[in-house]
N, C-alpha and C positions, 0 to 999 in steps of 0.2 A: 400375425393372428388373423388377419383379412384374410390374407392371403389362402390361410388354411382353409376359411371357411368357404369363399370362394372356389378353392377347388372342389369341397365336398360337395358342393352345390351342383358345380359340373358333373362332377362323378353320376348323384342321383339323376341328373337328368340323362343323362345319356343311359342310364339302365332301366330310366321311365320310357326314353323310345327305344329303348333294344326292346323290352316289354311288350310294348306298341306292335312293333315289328312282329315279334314274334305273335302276337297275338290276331293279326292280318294275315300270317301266314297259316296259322292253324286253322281261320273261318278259309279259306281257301283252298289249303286240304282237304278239309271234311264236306265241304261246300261239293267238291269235283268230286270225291268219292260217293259222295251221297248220288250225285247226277247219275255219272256210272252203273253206280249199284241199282238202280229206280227199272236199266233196261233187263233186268235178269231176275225178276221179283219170286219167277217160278224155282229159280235154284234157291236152295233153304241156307248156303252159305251167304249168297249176295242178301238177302232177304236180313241175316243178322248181323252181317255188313254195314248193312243200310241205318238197321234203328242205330247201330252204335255210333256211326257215323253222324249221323241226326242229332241226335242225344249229345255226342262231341263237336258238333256244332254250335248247337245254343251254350255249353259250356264256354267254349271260345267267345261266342256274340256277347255272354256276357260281361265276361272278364273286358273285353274290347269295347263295354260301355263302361267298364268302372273305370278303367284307365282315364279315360278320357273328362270323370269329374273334374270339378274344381276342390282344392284342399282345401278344411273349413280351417278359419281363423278365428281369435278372439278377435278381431274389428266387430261380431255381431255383437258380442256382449258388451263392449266398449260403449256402440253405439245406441243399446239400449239401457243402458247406466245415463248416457247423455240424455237421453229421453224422459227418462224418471224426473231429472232432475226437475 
């Protein structure tokens, strides 16, 4: 039974930094293509290139901050049950 749960544990983490991963990779794609796209402003495809790239940057930046929360636990309400007391 440990056992099991312990690998589940492994399992999730390793597809919390594949996540990670992939999530570094995508701000670095759209990162470089935005750069790219910034020398060609006067072509109208680099130009809608650009915002979408932008725009799939901050989507990436943010996923690549939520990752990196901490998961909430019941210790907060635990510890403000202690407190009432």
């Amino acid at each position: 039974m440990k056992e099991e749960k312990k690998e589940m544990k492994e399992e999730k983490l390793f597809d919390l930094e594949l996540q990670r991963e992939v999530a570094k990779i995508g701000m670095t794609a759209t990162l470089g293509a935005t750069v790219v796209t910034s020398m060609f402003m006067k072509n109208k495809f680099a130009k809608n290139t650009h915002v979408v790239a932008g725009v799939a940057f901050c989507g990436f930046a943010l996923w690549h901050h939520l990752l990196y929360q901490p998961k909430k636990t019941s210790k907060s309400v635990t510890i403000r049950e202690s407190i009432d007391k």
